[in-house]
VOGU-3710 file (C-alpha; in Angstrom, 3 decimals, decimal comma):
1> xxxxxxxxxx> -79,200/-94,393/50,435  -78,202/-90,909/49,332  -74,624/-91,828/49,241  -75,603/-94,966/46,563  -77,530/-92,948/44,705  -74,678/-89,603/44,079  -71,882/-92,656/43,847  -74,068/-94,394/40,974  -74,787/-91,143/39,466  -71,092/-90,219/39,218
11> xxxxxxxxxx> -69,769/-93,907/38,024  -72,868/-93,313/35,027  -71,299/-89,748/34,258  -67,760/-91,038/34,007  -69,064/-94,505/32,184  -70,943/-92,015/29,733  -67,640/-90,075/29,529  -65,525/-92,954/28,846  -67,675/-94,205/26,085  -68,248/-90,523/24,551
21> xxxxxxxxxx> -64,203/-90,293/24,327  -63,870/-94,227/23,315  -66,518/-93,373/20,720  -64,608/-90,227/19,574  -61,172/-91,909/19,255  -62,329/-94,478/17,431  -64,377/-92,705/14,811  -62,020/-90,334/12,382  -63,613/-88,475/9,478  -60,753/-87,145/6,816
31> xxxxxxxxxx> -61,732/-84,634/4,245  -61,161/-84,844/1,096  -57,893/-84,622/-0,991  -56,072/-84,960/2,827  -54,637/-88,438/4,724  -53,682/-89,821/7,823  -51,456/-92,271/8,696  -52,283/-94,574/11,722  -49,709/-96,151/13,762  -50,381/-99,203/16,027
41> xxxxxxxxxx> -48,258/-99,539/19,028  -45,604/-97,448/17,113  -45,747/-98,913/13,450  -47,894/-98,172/10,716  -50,937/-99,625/10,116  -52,279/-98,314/7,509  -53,445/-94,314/5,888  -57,172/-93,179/6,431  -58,642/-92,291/3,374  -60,866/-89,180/2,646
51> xxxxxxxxxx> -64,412/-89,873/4,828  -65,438/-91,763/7,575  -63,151/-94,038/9,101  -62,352/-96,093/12,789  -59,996/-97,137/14,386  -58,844/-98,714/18,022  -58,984/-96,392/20,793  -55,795/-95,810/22,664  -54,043/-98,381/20,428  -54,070/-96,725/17,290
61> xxxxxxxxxx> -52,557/-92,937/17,004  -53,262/-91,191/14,271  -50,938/-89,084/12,926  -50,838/-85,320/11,194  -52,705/-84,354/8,175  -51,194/-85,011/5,079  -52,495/-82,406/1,679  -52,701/-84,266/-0,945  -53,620/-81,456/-2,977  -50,812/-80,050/-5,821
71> xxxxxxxxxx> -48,771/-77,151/-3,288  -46,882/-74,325/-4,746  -43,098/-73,528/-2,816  -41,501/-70,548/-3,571  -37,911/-70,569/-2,720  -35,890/-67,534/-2,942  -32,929/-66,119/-4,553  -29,778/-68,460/-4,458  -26,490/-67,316/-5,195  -25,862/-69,420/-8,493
81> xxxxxxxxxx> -22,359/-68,626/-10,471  -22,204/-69,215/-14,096  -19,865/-70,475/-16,611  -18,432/-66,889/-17,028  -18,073/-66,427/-13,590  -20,582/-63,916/-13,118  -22,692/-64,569/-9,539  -26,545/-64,241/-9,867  -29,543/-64,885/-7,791  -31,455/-66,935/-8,950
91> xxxxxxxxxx> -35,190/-67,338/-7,148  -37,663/-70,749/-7,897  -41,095/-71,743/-7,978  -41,854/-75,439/-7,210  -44,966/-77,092/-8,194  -45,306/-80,461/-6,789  -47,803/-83,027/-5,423  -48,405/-85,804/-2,775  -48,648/-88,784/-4,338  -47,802/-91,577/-1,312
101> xxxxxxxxxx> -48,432/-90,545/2,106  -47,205/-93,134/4,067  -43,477/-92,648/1,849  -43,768/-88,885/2,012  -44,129/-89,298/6,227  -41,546/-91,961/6,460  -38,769/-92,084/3,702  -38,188/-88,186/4,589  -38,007/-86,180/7,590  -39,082/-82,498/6,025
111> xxxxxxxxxx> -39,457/-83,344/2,224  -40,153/-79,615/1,312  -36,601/-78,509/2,795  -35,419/-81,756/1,043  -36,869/-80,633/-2,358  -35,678/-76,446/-1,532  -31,763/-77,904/-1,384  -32,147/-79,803/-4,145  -33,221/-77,323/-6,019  -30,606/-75,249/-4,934
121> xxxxxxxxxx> -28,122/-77,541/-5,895  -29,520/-78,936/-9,621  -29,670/-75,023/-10,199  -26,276/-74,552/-9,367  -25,387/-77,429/-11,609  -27,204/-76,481/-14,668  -26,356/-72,567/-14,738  -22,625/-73,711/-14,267  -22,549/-74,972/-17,553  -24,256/-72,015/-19,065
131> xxxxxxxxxx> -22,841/-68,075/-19,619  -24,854/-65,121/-18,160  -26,293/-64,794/-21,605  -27,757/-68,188/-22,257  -29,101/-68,321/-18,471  -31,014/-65,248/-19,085  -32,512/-66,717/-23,018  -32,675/-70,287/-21,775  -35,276/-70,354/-19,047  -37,514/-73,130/-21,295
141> xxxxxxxxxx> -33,871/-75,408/-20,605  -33,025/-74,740/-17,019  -36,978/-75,513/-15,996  -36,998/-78,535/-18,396  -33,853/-79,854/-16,451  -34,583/-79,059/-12,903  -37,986/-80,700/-13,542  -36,341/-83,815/-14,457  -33,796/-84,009/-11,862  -36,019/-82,862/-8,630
151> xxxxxxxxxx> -38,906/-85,846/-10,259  -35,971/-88,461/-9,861  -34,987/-87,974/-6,639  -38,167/-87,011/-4,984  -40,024/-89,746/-6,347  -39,083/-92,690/-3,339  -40,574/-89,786/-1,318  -43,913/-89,960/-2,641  -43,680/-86,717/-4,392  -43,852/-85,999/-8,027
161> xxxxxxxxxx> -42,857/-82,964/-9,268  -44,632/-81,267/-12,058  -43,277/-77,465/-12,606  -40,171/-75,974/-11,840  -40,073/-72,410/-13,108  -37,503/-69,632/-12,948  -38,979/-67,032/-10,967  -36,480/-64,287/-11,325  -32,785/-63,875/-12,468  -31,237/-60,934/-10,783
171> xxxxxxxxxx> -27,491/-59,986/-12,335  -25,271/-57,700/-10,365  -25,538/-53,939/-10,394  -22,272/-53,028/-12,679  -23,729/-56,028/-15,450  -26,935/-54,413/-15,198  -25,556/-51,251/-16,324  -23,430/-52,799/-19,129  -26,303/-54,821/-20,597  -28,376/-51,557/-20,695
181> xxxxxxxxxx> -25,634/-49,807/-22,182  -25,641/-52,961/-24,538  -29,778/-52,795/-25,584  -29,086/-48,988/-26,078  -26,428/-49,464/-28,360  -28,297/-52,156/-30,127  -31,474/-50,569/-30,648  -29,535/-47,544/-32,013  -27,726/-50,024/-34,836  -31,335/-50,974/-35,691
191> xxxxxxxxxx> -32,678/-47,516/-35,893  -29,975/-46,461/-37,890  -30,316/-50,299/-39,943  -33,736/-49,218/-40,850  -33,212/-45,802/-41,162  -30,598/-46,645/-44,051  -33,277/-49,510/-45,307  -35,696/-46,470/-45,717  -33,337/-44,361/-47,556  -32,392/-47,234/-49,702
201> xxxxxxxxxx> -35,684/-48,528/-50,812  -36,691/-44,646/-51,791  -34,204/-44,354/-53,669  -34,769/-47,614/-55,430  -38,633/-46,286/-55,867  -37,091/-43,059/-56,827  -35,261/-44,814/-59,329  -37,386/-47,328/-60,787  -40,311/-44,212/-61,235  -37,723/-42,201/-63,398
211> xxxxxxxxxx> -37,473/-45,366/-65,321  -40,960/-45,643/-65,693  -41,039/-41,963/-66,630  -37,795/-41,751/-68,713  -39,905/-44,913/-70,964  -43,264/-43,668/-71,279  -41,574/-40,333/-72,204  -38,969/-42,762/-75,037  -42,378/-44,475/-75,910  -44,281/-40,970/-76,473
221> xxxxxxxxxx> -40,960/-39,732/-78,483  -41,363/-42,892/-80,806  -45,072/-42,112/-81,436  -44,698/-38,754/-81,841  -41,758/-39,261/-84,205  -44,081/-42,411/-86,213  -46,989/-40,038/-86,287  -44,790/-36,952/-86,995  -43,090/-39,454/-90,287  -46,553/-41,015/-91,353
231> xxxxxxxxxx> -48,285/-37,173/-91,667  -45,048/-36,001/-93,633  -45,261/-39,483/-95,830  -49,023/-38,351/-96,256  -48,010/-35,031/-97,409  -45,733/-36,180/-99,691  -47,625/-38,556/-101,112  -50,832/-36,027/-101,611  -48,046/-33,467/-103,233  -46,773/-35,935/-105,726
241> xxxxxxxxxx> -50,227/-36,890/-106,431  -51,444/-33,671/-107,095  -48,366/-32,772/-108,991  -48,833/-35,498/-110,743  -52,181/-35,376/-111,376  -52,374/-31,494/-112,988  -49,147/-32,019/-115,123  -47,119/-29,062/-113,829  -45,152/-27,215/-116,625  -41,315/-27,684/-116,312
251> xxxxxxxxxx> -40,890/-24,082/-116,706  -43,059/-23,762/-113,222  -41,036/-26,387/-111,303  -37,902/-24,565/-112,579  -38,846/-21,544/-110,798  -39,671/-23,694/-108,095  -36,350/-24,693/-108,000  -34,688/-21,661/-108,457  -37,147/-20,644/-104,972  -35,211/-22,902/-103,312
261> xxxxxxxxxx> -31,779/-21,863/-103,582  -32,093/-18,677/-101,145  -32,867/-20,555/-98,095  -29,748/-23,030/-98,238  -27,850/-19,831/-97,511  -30,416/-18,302/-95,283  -28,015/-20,052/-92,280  -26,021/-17,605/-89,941  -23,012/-19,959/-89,993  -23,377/-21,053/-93,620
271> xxxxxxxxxx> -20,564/-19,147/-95,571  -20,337/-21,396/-98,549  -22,478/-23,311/-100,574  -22,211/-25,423/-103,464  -24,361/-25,161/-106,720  -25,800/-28,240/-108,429  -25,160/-28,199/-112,293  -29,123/-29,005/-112,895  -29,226/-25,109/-111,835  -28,306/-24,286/-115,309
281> xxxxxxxxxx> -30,966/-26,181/-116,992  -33,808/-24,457/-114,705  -32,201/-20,613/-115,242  -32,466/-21,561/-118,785  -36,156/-22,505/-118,527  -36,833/-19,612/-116,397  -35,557/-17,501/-118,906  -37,142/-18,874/-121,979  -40,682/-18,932/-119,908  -39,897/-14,608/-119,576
291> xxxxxxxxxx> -38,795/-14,204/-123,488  -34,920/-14,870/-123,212  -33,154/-17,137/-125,912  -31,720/-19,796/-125,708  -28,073/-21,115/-126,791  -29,670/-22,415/-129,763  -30,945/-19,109/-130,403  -28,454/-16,777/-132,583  -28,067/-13,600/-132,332  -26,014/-11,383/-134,813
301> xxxxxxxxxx> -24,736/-15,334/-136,683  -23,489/-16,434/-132,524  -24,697/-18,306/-130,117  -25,896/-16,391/-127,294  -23,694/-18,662/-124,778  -20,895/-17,918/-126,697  -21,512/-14,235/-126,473  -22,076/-14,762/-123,134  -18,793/-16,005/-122,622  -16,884/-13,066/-124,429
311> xxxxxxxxxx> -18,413/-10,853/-122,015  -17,315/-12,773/-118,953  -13,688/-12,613/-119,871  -13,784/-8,776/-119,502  -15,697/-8,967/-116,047  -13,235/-10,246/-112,509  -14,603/-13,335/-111,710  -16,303/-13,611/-108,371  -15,542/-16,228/-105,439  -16,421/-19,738/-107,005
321> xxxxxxxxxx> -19,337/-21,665/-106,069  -20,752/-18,661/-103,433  -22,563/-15,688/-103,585  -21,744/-13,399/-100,158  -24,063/-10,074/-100,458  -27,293/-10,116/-100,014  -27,509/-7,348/-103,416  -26,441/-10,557/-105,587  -29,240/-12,779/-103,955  -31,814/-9,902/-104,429
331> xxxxxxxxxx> -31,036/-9,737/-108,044  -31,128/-13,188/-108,514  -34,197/-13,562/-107,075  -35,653/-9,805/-108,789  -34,888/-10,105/-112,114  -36,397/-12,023/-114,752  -33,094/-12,544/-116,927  -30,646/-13,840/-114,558  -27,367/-11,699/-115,058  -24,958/-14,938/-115,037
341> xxxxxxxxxx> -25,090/-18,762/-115,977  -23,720/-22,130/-114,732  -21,979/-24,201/-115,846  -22,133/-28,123/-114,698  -19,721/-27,748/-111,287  -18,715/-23,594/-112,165  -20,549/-20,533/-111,545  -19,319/-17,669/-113,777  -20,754/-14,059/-113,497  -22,352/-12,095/-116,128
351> xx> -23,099/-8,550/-117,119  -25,264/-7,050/-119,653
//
């Protein structure tokens, strides 16, 4: 009785354990963004989506987890050699995406070595047609390319490709040096471009101020000189007015005149000077205003210019048309008789 009652307690223990692992085979729950493919006696069946799914026990397998999730790969540095011959590494990030599971586990055995050599091998392509300068400025280009090229071919493998980018581009040592050398000397052509810019545009400011200055200093000249002419015009004007206005006596403008005459020799270079013929007409005045006579006027039955001129012919006559000591322009200017007479276009000396 004891023996049927241990033997049905260990056939309900394994019947309970059969059903708990039945139950668990048969009930799969996926998370989300994943998948599983399930194979049925070897072929596929069909992919679990994300939740709660069953299947067959010990007729269906189920098969790895599949991310469908966007996955980042970076690959790294590939020898790549470039139009000019120069050998680089090159090192890639990869951003692609599941976007078929069932294509990505069967059309492809490892699809992220498949998409690493293909990389590899577009990259080699496109920086083959490209110098060392162009693959180091056209990085937009080479990731526009490789995009295109790794979405083609990986796309029967349920991937799709959305960023390839150009992680790093790493030169050789000795063109390392010579494109430093290269920056150095261009920055110095720069300096020394703007530098000579600087120079140039002060000198145009220099310039265009003296200009300025040399115009405003023109335009003050031209005032100076209007307002210099109008107060002169003025001054002539009142003086003619006034002259005219209290009727000067000819006798006073002849000594005016004869005022006049010292200061055209008052020059240090002037060494000759010329006599107008209306000088006789005012020494005549001048002498008539202080009592003298005239030519008209007789003395002894003679003219007194003729008598005059009898005296001259026993008297040297002087340098024409100057007077050189000072002693002559002192009498002139002293005496109220002048001691000689002109003549229209002849000075002739006199004594008494």
């Amino acid at each position: 009785m004891a023996d049927l009652a241990l033997t049905g307690i260990i056939a309900l223990v394994i019947a309970l354990l059969l059903v708990a692992t039945v139950v668990m085979r048969s009930v799969w729950i996926v998370p989300q963004a994943r998948a599983r493919n399930i194979e049925r006696f070897g072929r596929y069946r069909k992919t679990l989506q994300p939740g709660l799914n069953f299947i067959v026990p010990f007729v269906d397998r189920v098969k790895p987890l599949i991310d469908l999730r966007e996955q980042v790969v970076a690959f790294q540095g590939q020898p790549v050699i470039t139009e000019d011959n120069v050998v680089v590494h090159i090192d890639t990030v990869l951003f692609f995406q599941v976007t078929d599971p069932r294509a990505a586990d069967y059309e492809i055995v490892d699809y992220i070595k498949a998409i690493e050599q293909l990389t590899a091998t577009q990259l080699r392509n496109v920086i083959g047609t490209l110098d060392l300068e162009a693959s180091l400025s056209s990085r937009d280009r080479i990731n526009t390319a490789l995009r295109g090229v790794l979405d083609d071919a990986s796309g029967k493998w349920g991937i799709r490709v959305t960023r390839v980018e150009i992680k790093a581009i790493e030169p050789p040592q000795s063109i390392k040096d010579a494109m430093e050398k290269q920056m150095r000397a261009e920055r110095e052509k720069r300096a020394t471009i703007l530098q000579a810019e600087g120079i140039r545009q002060s000198r145009i400011l220099t310039a265009e101020g003296e200009k300025q200055g040399a115009i405003l200093q023109a335009e003050g000249a031209r005032q100076a000189a209007i307002l210099k002419a109008e107060g002169e015009a003025k001054a002539i004007e009142q003086v003619f007015t006034s002259i005219h206005e209290n009727d000067p006596d000819p006798k006073l403008l002849a000594y005016q005149y004869l005022q006049t005459l010292p200061k055209l020799a008052s020059g240090e270079g002037n060494t000759f000077w010329v006599i107008p013929s209306e000088v006789t007409s005012a020494l005549r005045s001048v002498r008539a205003a202080f009592g003298g006579r005239t030519e008209e006027t007789e003395e002894g039955g003679r003219p007194a210019a003729k008598k005059e001129r009898e005296r001259a012919r026993h008297v040297p006559e002087p340098r024409p048309g100057a007077i050189d000591s000072p002693d002559e322009q002192a009498a002139l200017q002293g005496e109220h008789t002048p001691p000689f007479e002109l003549a229209p276009g002849r000075m002739e000396a006199t004594t008494e």
